[in-house]
LUMLOVEX-228062 format. One record per residue (C-alpha): x negated, y, z; residue in three letters; residue number from 1. Coordinates in pm, 1 decimal. Each point is the difference from the previous one (the first is absolute). Layout:
<atoms>
        X        Y        Z resn resi
        X        Y        Z  ala  NUM
...
</atoms>
This chain:
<atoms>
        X        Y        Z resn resi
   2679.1  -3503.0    -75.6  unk    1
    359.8    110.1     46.2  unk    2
    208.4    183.4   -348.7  unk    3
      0.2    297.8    278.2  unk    4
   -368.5     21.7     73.4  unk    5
    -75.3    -63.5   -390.8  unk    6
    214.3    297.6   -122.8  unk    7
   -167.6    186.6    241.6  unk    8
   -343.3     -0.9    -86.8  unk    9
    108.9     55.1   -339.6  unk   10
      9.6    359.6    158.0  unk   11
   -320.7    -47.6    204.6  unk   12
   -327.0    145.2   -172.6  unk   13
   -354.9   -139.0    139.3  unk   14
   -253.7    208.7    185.9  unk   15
   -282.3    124.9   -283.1  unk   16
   -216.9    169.9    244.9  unk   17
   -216.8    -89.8    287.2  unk   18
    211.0    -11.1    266.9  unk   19
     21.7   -132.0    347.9  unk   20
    235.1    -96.3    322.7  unk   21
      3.2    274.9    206.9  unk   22
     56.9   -255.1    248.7  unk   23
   -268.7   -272.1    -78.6  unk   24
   -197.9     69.0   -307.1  unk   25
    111.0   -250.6   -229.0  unk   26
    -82.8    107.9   -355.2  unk   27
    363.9     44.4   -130.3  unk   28
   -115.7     66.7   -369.2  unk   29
    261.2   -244.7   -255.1  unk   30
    292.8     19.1    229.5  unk   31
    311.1    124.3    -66.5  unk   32
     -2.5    373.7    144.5  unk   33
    334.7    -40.4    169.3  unk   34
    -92.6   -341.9    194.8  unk   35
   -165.5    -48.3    296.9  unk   36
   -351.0   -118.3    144.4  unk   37
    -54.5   -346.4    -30.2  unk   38
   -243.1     10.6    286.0  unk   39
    235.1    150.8    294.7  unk   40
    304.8     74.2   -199.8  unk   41
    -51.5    402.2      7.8  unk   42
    224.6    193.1   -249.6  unk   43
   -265.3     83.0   -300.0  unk   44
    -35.9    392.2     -2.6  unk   45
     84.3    204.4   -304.2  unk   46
   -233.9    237.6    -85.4  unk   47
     53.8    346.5    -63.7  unk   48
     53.4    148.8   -350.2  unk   49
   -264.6    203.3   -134.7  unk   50
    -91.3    346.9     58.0  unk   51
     35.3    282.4   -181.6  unk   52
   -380.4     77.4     31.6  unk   53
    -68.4   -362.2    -49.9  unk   54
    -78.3   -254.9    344.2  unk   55
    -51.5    168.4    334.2  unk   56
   -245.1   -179.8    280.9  unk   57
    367.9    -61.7    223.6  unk   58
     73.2   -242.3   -282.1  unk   59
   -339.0   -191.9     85.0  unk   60
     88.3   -344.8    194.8  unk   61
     26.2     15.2    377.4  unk   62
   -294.1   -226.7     30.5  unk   63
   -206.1    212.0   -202.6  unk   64
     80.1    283.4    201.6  unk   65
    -55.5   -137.1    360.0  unk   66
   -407.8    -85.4   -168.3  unk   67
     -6.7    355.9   -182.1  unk   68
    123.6    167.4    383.6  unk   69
   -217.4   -224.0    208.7  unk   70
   -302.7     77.8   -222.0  unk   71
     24.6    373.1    -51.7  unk   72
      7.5     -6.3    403.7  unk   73
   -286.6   -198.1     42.0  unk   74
   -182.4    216.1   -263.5  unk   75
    108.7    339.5    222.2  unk   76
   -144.2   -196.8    315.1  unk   77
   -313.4   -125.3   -184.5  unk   78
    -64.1    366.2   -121.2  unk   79
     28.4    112.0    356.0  unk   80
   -194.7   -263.0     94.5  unk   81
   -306.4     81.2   -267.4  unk   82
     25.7    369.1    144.2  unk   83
    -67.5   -119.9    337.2  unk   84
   -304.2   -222.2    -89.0  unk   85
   -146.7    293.5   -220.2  unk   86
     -0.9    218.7    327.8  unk   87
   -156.3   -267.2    192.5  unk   88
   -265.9    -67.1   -232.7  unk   89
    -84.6    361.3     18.2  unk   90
      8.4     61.4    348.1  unk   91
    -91.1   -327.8    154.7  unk   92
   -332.0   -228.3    -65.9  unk   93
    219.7   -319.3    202.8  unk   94
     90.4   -321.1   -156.5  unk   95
    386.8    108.2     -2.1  unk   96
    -55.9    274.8   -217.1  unk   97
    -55.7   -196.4   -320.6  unk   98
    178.5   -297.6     99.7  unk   99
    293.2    245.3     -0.8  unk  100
    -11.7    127.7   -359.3  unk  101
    -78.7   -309.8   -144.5  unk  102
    331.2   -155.8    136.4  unk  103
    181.4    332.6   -132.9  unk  104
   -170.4    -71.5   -315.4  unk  105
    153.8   -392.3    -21.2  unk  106
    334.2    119.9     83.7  unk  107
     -9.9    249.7   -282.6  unk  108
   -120.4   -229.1   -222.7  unk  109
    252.2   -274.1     74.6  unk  110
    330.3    277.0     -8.3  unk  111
   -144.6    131.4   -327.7  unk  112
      3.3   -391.7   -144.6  unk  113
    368.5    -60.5    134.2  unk  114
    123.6    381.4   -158.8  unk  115
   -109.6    -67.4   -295.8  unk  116
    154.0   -340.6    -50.3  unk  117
    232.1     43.2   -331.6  unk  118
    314.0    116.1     82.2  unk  119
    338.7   -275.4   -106.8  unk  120
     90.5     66.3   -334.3  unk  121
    359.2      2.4    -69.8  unk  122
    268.7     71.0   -268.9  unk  123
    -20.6    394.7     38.4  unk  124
   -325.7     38.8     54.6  unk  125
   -207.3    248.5   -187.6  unk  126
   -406.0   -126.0    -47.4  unk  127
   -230.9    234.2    140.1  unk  128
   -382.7     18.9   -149.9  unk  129
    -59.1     74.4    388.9  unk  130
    181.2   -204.9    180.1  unk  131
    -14.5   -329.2   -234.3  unk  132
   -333.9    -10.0   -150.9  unk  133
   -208.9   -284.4    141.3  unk  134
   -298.0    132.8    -81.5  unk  135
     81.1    331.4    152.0  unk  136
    110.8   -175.8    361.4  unk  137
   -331.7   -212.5    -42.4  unk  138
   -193.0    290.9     -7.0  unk  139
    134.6    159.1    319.4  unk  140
    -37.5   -264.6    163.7  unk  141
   -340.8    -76.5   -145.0  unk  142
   -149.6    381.1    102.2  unk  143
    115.7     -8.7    378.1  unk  144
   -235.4   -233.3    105.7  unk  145
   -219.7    269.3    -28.3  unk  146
    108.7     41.1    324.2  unk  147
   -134.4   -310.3    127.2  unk  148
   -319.6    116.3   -154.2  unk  149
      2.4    354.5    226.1  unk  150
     68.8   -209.1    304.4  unk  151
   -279.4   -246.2    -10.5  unk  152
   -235.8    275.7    -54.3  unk  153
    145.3    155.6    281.4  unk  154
   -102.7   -329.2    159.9  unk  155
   -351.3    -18.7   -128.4  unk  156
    -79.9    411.1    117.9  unk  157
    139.4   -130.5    363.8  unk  158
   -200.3   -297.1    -15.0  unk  159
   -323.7    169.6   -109.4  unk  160
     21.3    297.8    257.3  unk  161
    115.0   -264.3    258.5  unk  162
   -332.2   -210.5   -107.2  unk  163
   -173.9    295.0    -97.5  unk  164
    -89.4   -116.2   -369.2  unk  165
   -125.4    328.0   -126.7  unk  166
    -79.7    -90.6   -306.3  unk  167
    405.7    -38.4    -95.8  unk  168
    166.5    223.8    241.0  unk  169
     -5.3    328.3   -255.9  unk  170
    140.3   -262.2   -293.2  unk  171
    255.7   -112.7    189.8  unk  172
    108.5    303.7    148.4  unk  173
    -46.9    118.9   -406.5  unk  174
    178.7   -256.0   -135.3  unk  175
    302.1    -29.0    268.4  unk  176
     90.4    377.2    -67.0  unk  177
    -11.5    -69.8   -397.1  unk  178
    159.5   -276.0     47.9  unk  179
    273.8    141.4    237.9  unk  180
     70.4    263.0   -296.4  unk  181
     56.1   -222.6   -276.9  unk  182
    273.8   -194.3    248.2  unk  183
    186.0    319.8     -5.9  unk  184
    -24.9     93.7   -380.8  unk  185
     95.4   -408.2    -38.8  unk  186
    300.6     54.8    225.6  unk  187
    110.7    270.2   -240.6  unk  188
     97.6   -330.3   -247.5  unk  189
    214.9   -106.8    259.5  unk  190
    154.5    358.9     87.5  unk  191
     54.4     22.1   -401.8  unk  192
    186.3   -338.3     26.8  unk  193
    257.7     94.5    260.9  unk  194
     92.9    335.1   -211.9  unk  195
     79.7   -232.6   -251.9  unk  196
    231.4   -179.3    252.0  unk  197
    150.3    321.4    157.8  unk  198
     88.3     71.9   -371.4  unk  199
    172.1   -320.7    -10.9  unk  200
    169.2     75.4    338.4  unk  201
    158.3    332.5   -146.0  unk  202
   -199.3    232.3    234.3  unk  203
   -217.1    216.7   -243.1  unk  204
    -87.9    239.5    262.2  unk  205
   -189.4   -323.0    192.3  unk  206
   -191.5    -50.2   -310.5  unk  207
    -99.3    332.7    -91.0  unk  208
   -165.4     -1.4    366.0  unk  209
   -185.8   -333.3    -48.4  unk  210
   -136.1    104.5   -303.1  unk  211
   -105.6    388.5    198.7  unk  212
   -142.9   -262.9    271.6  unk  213
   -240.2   -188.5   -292.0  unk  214
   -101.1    274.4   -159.2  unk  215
   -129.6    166.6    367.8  unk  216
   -173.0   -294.5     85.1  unk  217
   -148.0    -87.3   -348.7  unk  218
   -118.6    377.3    -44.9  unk  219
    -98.9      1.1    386.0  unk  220
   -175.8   -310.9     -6.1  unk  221
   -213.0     44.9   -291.9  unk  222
   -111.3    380.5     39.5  unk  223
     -8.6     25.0    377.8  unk  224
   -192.4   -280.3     -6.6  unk  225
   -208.3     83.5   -284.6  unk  226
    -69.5    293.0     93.1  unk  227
    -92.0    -72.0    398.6  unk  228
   -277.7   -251.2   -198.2  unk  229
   -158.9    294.3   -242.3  unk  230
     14.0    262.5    271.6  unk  231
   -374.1    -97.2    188.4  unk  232
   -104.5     40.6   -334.4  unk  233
    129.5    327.0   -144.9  unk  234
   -220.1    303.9    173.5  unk  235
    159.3    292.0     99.4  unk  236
    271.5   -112.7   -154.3  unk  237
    112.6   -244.4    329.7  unk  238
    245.2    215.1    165.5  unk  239
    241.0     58.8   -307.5  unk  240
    -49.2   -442.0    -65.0  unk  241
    126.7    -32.5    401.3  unk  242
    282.9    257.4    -41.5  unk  243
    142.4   -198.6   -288.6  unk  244
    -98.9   -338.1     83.4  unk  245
    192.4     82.9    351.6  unk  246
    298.7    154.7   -231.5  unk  247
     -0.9   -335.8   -218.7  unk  248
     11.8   -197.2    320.5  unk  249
    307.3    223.1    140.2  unk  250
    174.8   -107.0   -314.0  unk  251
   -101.7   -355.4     31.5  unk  252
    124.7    -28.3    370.5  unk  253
    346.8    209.4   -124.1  unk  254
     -9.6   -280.0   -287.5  unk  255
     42.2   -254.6    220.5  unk  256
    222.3    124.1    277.1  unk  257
    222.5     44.4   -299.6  unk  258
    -12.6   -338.6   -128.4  unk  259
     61.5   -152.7    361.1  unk  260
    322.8    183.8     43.8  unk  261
     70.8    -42.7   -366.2  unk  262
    -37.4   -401.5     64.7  unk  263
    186.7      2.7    351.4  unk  264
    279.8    158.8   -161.1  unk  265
     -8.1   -227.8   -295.6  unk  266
    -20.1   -292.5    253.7  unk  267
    346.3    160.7    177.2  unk  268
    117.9     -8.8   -332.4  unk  269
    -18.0   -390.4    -48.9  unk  270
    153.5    -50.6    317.9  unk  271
    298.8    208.3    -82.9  unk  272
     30.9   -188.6   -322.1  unk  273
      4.1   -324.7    143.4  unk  274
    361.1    128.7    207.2  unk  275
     99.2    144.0   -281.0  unk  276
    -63.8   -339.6   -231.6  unk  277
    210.9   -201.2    291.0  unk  278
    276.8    224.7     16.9  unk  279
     -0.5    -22.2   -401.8  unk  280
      6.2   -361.2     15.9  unk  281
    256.6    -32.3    243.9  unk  282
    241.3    196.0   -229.0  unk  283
   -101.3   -171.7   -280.6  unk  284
     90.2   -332.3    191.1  unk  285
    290.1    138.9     76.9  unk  286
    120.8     69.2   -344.6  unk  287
   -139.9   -273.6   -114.3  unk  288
    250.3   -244.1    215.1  unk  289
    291.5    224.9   -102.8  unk  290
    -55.5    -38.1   -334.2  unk  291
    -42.0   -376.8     18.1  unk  292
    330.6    -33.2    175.7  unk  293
    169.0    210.9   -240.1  unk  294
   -196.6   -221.7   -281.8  unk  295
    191.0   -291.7    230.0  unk  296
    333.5    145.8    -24.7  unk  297
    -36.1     59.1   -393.5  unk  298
   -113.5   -357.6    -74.3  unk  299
    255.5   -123.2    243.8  unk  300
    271.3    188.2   -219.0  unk  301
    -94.4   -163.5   -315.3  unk  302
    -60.9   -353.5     63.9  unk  303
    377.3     37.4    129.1  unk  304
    105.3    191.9   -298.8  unk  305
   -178.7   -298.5   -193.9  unk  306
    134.0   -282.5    221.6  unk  307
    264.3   -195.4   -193.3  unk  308
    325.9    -42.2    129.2  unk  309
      0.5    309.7    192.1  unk  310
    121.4    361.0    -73.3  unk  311
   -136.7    315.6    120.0  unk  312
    210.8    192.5    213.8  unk  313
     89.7    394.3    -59.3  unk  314
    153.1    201.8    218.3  unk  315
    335.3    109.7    -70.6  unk  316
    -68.1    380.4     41.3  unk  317
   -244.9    -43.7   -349.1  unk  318
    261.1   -228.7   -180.8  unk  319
    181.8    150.8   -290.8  unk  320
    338.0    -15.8    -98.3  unk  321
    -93.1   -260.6   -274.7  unk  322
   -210.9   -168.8    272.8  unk  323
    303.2     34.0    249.0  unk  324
    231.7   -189.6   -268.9  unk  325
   -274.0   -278.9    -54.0  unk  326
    -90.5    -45.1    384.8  unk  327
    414.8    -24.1     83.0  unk  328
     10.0   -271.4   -299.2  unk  329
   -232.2   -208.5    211.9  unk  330
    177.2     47.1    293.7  unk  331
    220.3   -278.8    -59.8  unk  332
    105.3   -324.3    185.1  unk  333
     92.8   -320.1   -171.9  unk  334
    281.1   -242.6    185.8  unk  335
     46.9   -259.1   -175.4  unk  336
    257.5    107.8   -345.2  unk  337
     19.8    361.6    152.0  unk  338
   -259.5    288.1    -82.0  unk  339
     64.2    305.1    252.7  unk  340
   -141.5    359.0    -31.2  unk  341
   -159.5     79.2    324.7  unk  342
     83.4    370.0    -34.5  unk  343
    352.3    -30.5   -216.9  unk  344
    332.9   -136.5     77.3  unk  345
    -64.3   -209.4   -327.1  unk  346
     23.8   -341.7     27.2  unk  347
    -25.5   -260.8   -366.2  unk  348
    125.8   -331.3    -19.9  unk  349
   -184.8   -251.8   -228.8  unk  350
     98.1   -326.9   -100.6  unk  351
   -161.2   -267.3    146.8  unk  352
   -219.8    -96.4   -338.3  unk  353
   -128.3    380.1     77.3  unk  354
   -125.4    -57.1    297.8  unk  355
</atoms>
C-alpha cells in the first residue's frame, strides 16, 4: 500500500453497523466508512446523524424498506381478499366460496410473517419492547393461523352441506363463525404492532387510529359475537341482545375499515421512505467523495511539506516583510567567484579560496 493510501485511512473509520451495498448487498460492516464496495466498487453511504427524537423508519436500509412496502401491500390485498371469501362463504354453497378465503387467509398469514421480521438495527436506533421483542413477533405470528383454522372449517361446513353430513354441518357452521371472530380479535396483535411502527415513522395521528381500529374490532368481536350466541337463550330479553349485538358488529366492521386504510396508508408510507432513503444516500455519497478529495488534497500537502529537499511555497501576497527579506536572500545566483542579488544592484567579489 502506497504512503498516500496509508495516511489516508488513518482518517478512515470502519462501518460498526449492519450495513449493506445499495447496489449489491455485500455486508459492508469492518470497512472503512469513506471507501468503497469491494463487490462492485459503489461509494459506501454515510448514514445520517441521529435524530432529535431518536431514529426515524427513513433511516431503515433501502432493502428493508422495499420488504416492509411490498408486505404491507400484500397484507392490504390479502385483507381484501379475506373480505371477499367471507361474502362468498355466506352467500354461496359452491366450491369457490371457501377456496377463496382460505387463499386470503395464506396470504395474510405469509405478509404478517414478512412484517414482522425484526427491523436492521443500527447506531441510532432506539429498542422498542414492540417492535424488537422476539417473543412478542412470535406471538403474532403464532395467533394468525387462527385464520387457517376459520378457513378449513369453512371447508368442512361446504363439504358437509355439499355431502349432506348432518351430523357436522351445525359444528362447522358453529365453529367457522367462532373461529372467524377470534381471527379478527388475533389481527388486533398485528394492528397493535404497526402503531408501534407508525410511532417509529413520526406519524402519531396513524397510530392513534390503529390503536381506535383494535380496540373496535376487539370490543366488536367479542360482545357482538357473544352476545349473537346468548341471545336464543335470553327470553324476552332477545330484541335488546340483537340491537346491541348488531351495534357491536357496526363497530367491529368500522374497526376494520379503519385498520385497512390505516395499513394502506402506512404501506404508502414505506414507499415514500424508500425515495426518500435514496435521495439521502445519494447526498451522502456525494459528500462523502468531496470530503475524501479534500482528505486527498490535505495529505497531499503534507507528505510535500515532509518531503526532504523541498520547500513549501507561499504566496507572496501572505509573505511578511521579514519573510520578504529572507525569500530575496535566497534569490541569489552563484557564477563562479561572484554572488549577485537578484533584486539589488549589489554585486560581492570573493576570493577564490571563498568560493
Amino acid at each position: 500500500m502506497s504512503e498516500s493510501a496509508q495516511n489516508q485511512n488513518r482518517f478512515a473509520d470502519p462501518v460498526t453497523d449492519d450495513r449493506t451495498c445499495r447496489k449489491c448487498d455485500y455486508e459492508l460492516r469492518g470497512l472503512p466508512k469513506s471507501g468503497n464496495c469491494p463487490e462492485c466498487g459503489t461509494p459506501i453511504p454515510r448514514r445520517k446523524g441521529r435524530l432529535p427524537n431518536g431514529d426515524n423508519l427513513t433511516d431503515a436500509p433501502v432493502k428493508y424498506l422495499r420488504q416492509l412496502s411490498f408486505s404491507l401491500s400484500m397484507l392490504s390485498l390479502s385483507a381484501v381478499v379475506i373480505g371477499l371469501g367471507l361474502v362468498m362463504v355466506r352467500t354461496s354453497k359452491e366450491w369457490p366460496a371457501p377456496s377463496v378465503f382460505a387463499i386470503g387467509t395464506l396470504m395474510w398469514i405469509s405478509s404478517v410473517w414478512m412484517v414482522t421480521l425484526r427491523r436492521p438495527l443500527q447506531d441510532s436506533t432506539v429498542p422498542d419492547q414492540s417492535l424488537d421483542n422476539p417473543k412478542w413477533l412470535l406471538t403474532i405470528r403464532s395467533t394468525q393461523w387462527i385464520w387457517f383454522l376459520a378457513a378449513f372449517a369453512a371447508g368442512l361446513h361446504w363439504a358437509a352441506v355439499d355431502q349432506s353430513w348432518t351430523s357436522i354441518i351445525g359444528f362447522a357452521l358453529v365453529a367457522h363463525i367462532v373461529l372467524v371472530i377470534l381471527s379478527f380479535i388475533a389481527s388486533g396483535l398485528v394492528l397493535a404492532y404497526l402503531s408501534s411502527m407508525s410511532d417509529w415513522a413520526g406519524d402519531h395521528g396513524l397510530a392513534g387510529r390503529l390503536r381506535a381500529a383494535v380496540w373496535g374490532i376487539v370490543l366488536g368481536g367479542v360482545f357482538g359475537g357473544g352476545l349473537s350466541a346468548i341471545s336464543p337463550v335470553l327470553g324476552s330479553f332477545i330484541p335488546l341482545a340483537i340491537g346491541l349485538s348488531s351495534a357491536f358488529w357496526l363497530l367491529l366492521i368500522a374497526g376494520v375499515l379503519l385498520a385497512f386504510v390505516s395499513v394502506v396508508q402506512i404501506a404508502g408510507m414505506s414507499a415514500q421512505a424508500i425515495t426518500s432513503n435514496i435521495a439521502t444516500e445519494a447526498r451522502n455519497i456525494r459528500i462523502a467523495d468531496r470530503k475524501a478529495h479534500e482528505m486527498d488534497e490535505v495529505v497531499g500537502r503534507q507528505l510535500a511539506a515532509n518531503a526532504p529537499g523541498q520547500v513549501e511555497q507561499v504566496p507572496a501576497a501572505n509573505l511578511t516583510q521579514s519573510d520578504s527579506f529572507l525569500k530575496n536572500e535566497q534569490k541569489i545566483k552563484i557564477a563562479g567567484h561572484r554572488i549577485e542579488q537578484s533584486e539589488s544592484d549589489t554585486t560581492y567579489d570573493l576570493a577564490p579560496e571563498d568560493g
